[in-house]
N, C-alpha and C positions, 0 to 999 in steps of 0.2 A: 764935507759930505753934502752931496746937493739932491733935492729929492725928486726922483724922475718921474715918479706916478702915484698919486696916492689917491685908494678908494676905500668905501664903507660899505659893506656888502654883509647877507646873510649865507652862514654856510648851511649846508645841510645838516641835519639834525643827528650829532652823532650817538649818543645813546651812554655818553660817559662823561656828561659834563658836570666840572666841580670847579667854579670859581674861576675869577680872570689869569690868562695864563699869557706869556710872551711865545710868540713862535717865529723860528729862523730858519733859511733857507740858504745856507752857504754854497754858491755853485761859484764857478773858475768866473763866471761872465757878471753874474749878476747876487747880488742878496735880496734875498725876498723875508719880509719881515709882517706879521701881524699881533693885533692885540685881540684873542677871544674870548668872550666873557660867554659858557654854557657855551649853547651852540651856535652863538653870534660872533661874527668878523665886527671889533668895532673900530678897529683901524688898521688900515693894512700901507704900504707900502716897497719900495724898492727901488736899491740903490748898486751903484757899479763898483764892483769888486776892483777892477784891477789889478791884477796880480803880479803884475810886470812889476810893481815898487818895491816887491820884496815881501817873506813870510809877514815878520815884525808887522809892517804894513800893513799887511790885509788881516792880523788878528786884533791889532790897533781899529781897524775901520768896523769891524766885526761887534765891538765892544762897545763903540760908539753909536751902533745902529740897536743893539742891546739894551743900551743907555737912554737911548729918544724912544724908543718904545716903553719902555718903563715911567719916563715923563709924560708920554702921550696917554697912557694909563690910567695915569694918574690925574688928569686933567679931565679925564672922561669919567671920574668917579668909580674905576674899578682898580683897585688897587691886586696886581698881580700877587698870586701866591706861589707860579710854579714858572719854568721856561724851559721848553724844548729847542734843540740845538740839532741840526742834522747834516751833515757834511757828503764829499762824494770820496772815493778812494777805498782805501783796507782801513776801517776802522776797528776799535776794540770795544765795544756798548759796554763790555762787563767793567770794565777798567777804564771808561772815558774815554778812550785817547784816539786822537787821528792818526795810526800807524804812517799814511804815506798818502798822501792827497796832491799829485804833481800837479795841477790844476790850480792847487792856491798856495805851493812850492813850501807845505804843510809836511814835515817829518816827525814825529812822535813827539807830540803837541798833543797836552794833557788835557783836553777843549774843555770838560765838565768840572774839574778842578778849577780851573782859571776862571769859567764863566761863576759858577756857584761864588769865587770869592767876589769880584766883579760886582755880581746884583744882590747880593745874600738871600740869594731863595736856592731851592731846591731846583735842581739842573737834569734833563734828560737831554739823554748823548743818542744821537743815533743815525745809521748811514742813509742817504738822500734818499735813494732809490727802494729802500727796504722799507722807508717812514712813507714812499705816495705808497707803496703798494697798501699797506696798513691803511691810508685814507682809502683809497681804490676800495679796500676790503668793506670799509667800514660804511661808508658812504656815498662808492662811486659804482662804477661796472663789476666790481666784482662783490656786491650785496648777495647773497645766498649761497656763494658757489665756495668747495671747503677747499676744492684743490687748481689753483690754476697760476700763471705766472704772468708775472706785470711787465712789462717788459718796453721801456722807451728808449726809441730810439731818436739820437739827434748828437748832437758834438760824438758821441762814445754808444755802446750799448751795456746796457745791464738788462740782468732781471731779478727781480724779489719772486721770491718761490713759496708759496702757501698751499702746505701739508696738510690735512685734517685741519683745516682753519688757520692754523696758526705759520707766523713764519718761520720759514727755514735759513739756519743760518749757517749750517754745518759746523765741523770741528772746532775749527778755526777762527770761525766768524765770516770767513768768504764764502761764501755760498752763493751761486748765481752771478759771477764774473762772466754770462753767455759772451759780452765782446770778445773775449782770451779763447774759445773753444777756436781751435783751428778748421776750419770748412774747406782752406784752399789750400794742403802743405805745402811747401815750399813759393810759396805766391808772395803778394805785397807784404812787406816789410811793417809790422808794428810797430807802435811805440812803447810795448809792452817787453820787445826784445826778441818775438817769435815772428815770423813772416806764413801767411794767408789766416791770419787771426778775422772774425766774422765782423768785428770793429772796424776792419782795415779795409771792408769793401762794400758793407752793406750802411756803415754807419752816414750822418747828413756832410760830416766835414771829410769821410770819405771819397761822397760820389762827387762834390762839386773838385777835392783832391786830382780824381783819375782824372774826369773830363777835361780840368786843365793841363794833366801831363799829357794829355794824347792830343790835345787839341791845339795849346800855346793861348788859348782865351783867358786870364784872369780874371781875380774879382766876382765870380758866379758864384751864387748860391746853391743846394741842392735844390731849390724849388724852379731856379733861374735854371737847373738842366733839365728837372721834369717835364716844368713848359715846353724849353727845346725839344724833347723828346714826343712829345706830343703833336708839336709842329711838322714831323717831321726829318727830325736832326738825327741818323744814323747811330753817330756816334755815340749823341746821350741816350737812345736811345737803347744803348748796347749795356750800356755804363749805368742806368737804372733797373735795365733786367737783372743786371749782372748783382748789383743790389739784394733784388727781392729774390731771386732764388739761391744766393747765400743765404739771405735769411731764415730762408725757408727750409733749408739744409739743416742750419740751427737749433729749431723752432722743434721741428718732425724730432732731433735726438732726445729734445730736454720730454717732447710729450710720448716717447717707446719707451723714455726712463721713468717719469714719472706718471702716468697714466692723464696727464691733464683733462680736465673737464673744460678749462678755458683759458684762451690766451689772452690779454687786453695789450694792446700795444698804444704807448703813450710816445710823449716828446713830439719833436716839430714836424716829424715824415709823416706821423699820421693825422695830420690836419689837413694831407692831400688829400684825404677820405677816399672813396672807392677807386681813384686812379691809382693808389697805392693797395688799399686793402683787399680790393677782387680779386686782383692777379698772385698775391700774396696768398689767400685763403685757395686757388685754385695752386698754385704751385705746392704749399701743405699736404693737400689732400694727394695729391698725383704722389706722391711720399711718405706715405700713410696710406697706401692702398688694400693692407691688409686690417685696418680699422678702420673704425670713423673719427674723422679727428675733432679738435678739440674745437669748438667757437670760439671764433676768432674775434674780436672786438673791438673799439677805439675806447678809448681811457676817455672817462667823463667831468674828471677836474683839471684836464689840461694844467696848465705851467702853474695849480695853486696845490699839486698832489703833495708839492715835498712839505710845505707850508703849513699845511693842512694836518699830514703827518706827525711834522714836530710838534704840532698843537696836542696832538691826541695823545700823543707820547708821554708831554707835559701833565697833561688833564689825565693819565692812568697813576700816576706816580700821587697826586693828591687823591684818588679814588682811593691807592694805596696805605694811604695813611702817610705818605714818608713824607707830605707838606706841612 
C-alpha cells in the first residue's frame, strides 16, 4: 500500500462533533481516507484501489487503509471511538451491506459487520454519493436549503436527494440512481443493461467514450474534449452539448418532481466551471419554462465530499450514543 498524497488540513466546522473518528472513501479508482478529531482533518490521505486484483483484494486493501488510519491516530494522540465507511453501488445502510458495487467487483459484502470486527469500534455504513451530499448539506453549498439534489458527475452519475432537510432514500434504499433515468430511448447502450440511460451520454467517461468512437482519437479525457471543443473541434463540440443537454433533460424531471430549490452539481465536469455550468443552467431553464427553476451550483468540497460524509456519519453515531 504506497501513499499517493497525504495532508493536514482543517474542515469546516460541522456542528456534530464527538470525539476522533476514522473516515473512508471507497471509490472503483481511488480510497480516500482521514482521521477527524471534532471538526479538524488531522490526517488524511489516499491510496489506489485497483480493482482489477479481484473483490478479496480490494476489501483486503480497504482494511489495511482502516488499519494505518487507526495507527496514525493513534500516534496523533486521538485515539478513535467511531469509523464511517461509504461505498458507491446499491447499498443497504440498514443492514451494512454493499448489495452490488461493480466498480470494486463488491457483491453482498457485509462492509460494517467485517469493518466493526476488523477495528472494534462502532462502524457507520453508507452509500458514497448520499454521505458528500450529507457533507454538501452540512457544511458545503448546500447550507440552509431543505430541498435540493447533489448531483456529481464524473466516472457515472448519481444524485443524493434531500426532502425537508433530510435525505431520501426511498423504499429500497435506491433513491436517486439519476444515471439509470433514460433521456435518450433506445440510444447508447449502458452498463446498467438499458440503452440512452443519462450516464451513457452526459457522464465524464461518457463523453471522452463517444468522442473516441466517432473520431478513432484515443486516450482523451473529458476535459481533453472540452478543450477540443472550445478550440473549435466540431465533433466535441457536438459530443459536449450533447452531454449538458441530456443532463439537462434529467435535471428539469427530478426538479417538476420534486419542487427543487437547488441543484449543486459536484465530481470532475464541474471543475470546468462556467464553460460547463452556463450552458447547463441556460439549457434547465429553456425546460422549466413554466417555473423558475432551481439554482444551480458547484459542490464546494470537491473530491473531500464523500470523506467528509463518512466522517459525519461516524461522528452522528457517537452523538447517538451507540459509541
Amino acid at each position: 500500500m504506497t501513499d499517493n498524497r497525504r495532508a493536514r488540513r482543517s474542515a469546516p466546522r460541522s456542528g456534530c462533533a464527538s470525539g476522533s473518528v476514522i473516515a473512508l472513501d471507497v471509490g472503483g479508482t481511488h480510497i480516500k481516507g482521514a482521521v477527524v478529531a471534532g471538526s479538524r482533518i488531522v490526517d488524511a490521505d489516499e491510496w489506489r484501489t485497483d480493482p482489477g486484483r479481484g473483490a478479496d483484494a480490494v476489501i483486503d486493501t480497504v482494511m489495511q487503509c482502516a488499519g494505518e488510519l487507526h495507527a496514525r491516530a493513534l500516534r496523533h494522540g486521538q485515539e478513535p471511538k467511531a469509523a464511517g465507511i461509504v461505498v458507491p453501488g446499491l447499498v443497504d445502510e440498514g443492514e451494512g451491506m454493499a448489495l452490488l458495487a461493480p466498480n470494486l467487483g463488491w457483491s453482498e459484502i457485509p462492509v460494517r459487520l467485517w469493518f466493526t470486527e476488523h477495528l472494534d469500534l462502532p462502524v457507520a455504513f453508507g452509500h458514497d454519493v448520499r454521505a458528500g451530499g450529507i457533507a454538501e448539506s452540512r457544511l458545503g453549498a448546500g447550507r440552509g436549503c431543505s430541498d435540493f439534489a447533489f448531483v456529481p458527475v464524473g466516472t457515472g452519475i448519481a444524485a443524493a436527494l434531500f426532502i425537508d432537510g433530510r435525505p431520501h432514500t426511498g423504499a429500497h434504499g435506491f433513491a436517486g440512481e439519476l444515471g439509470h433515468l433514460i433521456v435518450r430511448p433506445g440510444g447508447e447502450p449502458c452498463g446498467c443493461g438499458n440503452r440512452g440511460c443519462l450516464e451513457a451520454i452526459a457522464s465524464a467517461s461518457a463523453i471522452a467514450r463517444r468522442y473516441s468512437e466517432i473520431t478513432g482519437h484515443t486516450g482523451l479525457s473529458a476535459k481533453d474534449v472540452r478543450l477540443r471543443a472550445g478550440s473549435g473541434d466540431r465533433t466535441a463540440g457536438r459530443v459536449w452539448n450533447d452531454a449538458i443537454e441530456a443532463l439537462a433533460d434529467g435535471l428539469a424531471g427530478l426538479t417538476a418532481l420534486l419542487d427543487l430549490e437547488r441543484v449543486i452539481i459536484g465530481g470532475g465536469l464541474a471543475r470546468a466551471g462556467d464553460s460547463y455550468l452556463s450552458p447547463l443552467r441556460s439549457a434547465l431553464a429553456d425546460r422549466l419554462a413554466f417555473r423558475r427553476p432551481p439554482k444551480l451550483v458547484p459542490a464546494r468540497l470537491g473530491h473531500r465530499a464523500g470523506c467528509l460524509g463518512a466522517a459525519l456519519l461516524a461522528q452522528d453515531l457517537l452523538d447517538q450514543g451507540t459509541g
